[in-house]
C-alpha positions in Angstrom: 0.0 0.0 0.0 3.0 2.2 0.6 4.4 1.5 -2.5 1.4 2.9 -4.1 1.4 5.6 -2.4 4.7 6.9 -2.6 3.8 6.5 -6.3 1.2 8.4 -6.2 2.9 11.4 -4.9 6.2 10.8 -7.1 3.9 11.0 -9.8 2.1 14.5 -8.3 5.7 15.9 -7.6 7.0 15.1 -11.5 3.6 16.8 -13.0 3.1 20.9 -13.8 0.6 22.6 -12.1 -1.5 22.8 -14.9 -1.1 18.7 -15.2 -2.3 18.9 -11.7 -5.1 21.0 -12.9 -6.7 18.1 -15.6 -5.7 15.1 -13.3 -8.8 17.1 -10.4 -11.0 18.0 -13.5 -10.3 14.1 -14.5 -10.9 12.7 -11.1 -14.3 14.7 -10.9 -15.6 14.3 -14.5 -14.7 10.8 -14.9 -17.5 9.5 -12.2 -20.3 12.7 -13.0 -20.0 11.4 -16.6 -20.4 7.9 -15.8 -23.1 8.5 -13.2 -25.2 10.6 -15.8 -24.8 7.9 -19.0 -26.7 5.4 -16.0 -29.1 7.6 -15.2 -29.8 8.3 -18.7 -29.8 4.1 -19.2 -31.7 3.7 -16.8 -34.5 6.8 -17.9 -34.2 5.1 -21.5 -35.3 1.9 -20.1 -38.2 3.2 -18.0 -39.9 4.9 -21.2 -39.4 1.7 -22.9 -41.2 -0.1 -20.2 -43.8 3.1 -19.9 -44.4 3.0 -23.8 -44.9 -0.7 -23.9 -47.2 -0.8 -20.9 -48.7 1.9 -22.4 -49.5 0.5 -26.1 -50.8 -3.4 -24.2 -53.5 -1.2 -22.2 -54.5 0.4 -25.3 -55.2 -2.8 -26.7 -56.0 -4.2 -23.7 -59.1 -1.2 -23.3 -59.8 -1.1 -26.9 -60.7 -5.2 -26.3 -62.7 -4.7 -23.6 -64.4 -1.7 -25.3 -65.6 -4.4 -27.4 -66.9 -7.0 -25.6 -68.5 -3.9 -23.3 -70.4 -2.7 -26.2 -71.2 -6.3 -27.6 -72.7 -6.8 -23.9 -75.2 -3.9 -24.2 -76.3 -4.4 -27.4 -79.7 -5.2 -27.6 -80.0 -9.0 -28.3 -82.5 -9.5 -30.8 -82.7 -13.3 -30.6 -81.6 -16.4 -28.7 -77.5 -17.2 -29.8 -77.6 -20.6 -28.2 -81.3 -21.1 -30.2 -79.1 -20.0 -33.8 -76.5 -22.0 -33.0 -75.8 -24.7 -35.6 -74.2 -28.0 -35.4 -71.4 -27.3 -37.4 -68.2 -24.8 -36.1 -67.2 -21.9 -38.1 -64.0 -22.4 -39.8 -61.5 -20.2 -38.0 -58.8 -19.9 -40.4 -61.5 -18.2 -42.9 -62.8 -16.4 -40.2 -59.2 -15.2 -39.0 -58.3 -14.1 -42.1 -61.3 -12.1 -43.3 -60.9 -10.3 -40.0 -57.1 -9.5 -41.1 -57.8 -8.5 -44.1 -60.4 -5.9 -42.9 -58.0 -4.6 -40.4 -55.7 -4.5 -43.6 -52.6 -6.6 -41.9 -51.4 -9.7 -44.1 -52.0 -12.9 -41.9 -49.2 -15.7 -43.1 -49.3 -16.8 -39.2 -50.1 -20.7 -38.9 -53.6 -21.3 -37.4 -53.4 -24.0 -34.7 -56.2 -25.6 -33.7 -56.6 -27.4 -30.5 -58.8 -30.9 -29.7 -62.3 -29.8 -29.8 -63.9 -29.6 -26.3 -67.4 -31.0 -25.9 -69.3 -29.7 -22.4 -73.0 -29.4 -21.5 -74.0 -30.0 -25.3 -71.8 -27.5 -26.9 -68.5 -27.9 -28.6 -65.6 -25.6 -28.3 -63.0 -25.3 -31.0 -60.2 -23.0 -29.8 -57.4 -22.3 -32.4 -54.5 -20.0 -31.3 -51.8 -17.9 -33.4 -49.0 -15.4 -33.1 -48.5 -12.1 -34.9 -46.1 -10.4 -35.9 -45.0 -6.4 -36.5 -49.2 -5.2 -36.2 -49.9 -1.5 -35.2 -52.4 -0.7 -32.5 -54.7 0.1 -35.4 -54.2 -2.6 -36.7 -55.0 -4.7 -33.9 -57.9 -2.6 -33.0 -59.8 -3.4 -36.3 -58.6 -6.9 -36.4 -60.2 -7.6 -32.7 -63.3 -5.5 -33.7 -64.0 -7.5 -36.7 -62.8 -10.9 -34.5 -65.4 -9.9 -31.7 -68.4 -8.6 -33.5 -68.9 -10.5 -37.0 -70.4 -13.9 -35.7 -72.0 -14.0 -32.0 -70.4 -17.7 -31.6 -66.7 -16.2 -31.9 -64.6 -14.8 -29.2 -61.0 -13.7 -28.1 -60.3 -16.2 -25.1 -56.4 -15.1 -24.1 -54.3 -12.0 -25.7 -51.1 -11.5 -24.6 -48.8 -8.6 -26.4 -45.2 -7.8 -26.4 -43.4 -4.7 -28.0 -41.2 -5.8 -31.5 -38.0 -4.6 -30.2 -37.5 -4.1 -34.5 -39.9 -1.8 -34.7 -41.5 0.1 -31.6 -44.5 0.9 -33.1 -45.3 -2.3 -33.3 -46.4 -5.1 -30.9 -46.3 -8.9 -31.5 -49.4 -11.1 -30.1 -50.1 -14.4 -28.8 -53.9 -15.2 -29.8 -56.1 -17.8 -28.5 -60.1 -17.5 -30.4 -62.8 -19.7 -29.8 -66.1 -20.7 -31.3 -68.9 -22.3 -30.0 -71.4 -24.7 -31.9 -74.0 -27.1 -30.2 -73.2 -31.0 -30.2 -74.6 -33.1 -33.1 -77.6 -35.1 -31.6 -76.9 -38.6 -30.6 -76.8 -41.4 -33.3 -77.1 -38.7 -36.1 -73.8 -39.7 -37.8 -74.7 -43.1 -37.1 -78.0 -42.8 -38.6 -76.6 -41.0 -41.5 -74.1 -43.9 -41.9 -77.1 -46.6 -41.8 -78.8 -44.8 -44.5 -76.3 -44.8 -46.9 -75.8 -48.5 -46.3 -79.2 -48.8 -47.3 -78.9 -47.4 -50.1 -76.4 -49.2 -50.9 -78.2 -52.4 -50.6 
């Protein structure tokens, strides 16, 4: 420790005054300047996280606008008495609703095992998109939500595209509803054309 120290002041002694001078402005404006660049870091990432949060809620509200207003609509008749037997086809449906919201879908449409409770059926398909404005996801969710009565948005989650930040990438899951075929009708259907047949 001594040795360092007795360099330290060889190294003082040797120097001008105005060598002395830039070594203090040095020893100050070395740790400011590296104290402000993390505060600014640290600002930068906060907006990020602020803008990000900020553009989810929007889509978040404008979803729940939605289904707010498809609540208080006046119901003219019965959904589950219109209901056919036969599920909507979801890709179709998907991509009309993409096309009205003007975004080019080329996301593959998963669809999940078809779940049969209380004499409905559930087909759930799911999907991610890519690089789509909040306009963009605005009109597709309108169009999603409103255009059949058997058709909903059952999760949503959003992330910012760190490509682009105004865009947002999202994780879909949309379900439609159908009632269950009665019982024996496909069987009865079979019979007949065995019947034929003979």
């Amino acid at each position: 420790m001594s040795a360092i120290t007795d360099r330290a002041s060889d190294f003082w002694a040797r120097i001008s005054p105005r060598e002395r001078r830039l070594v203090l402005i040095a020893a100050v404006a070395v740790p400011l300047t590296i104290a402000i660049w993390l505060g600014l870091a640290i600002h930068d990432g906060l907006d990020a996280m602020a803008t990000r949060n900020n553009k989810s809620r929007k889509a978040l509200d404008a979803l729940a606008d939605l289904r707010a207003r498809g609540q208080t609509h006046e119901q003219v008749d019965d959904v589950a008495a219109t209901m056919g037997t036969e599920p909507l086809s979801l890709d179709t449906y998907l991509s009309n609703a993409a096309k009205k919201a003007k975004y080019d879908l080329k996301s593959t449409i998963t669809p999940r095992q078809p779940v049969s409770r209380n004499g409905f059926v559930t087909n759930t398909s799911t999907l991610s998109i890519e690089n789509m404005t909040i306009e963009q996801l605005r009109d597709f969710l309108q169009e999603v939500e409103t255009a059949s009565k058997v058709v909903a948005v059952t999760h949503i989650d959003m992330r910012r595209d760190f490509r682009d930040k105004d865009k947002i990438d999202i994780n879909l899951e949309v379900s439609t509803y159908s009632k269950e075929k009665p019982a024996g009708a496909e069987g009865s259907g079979a019979a007949g054309s065995d019947k034929k047949g003979s």
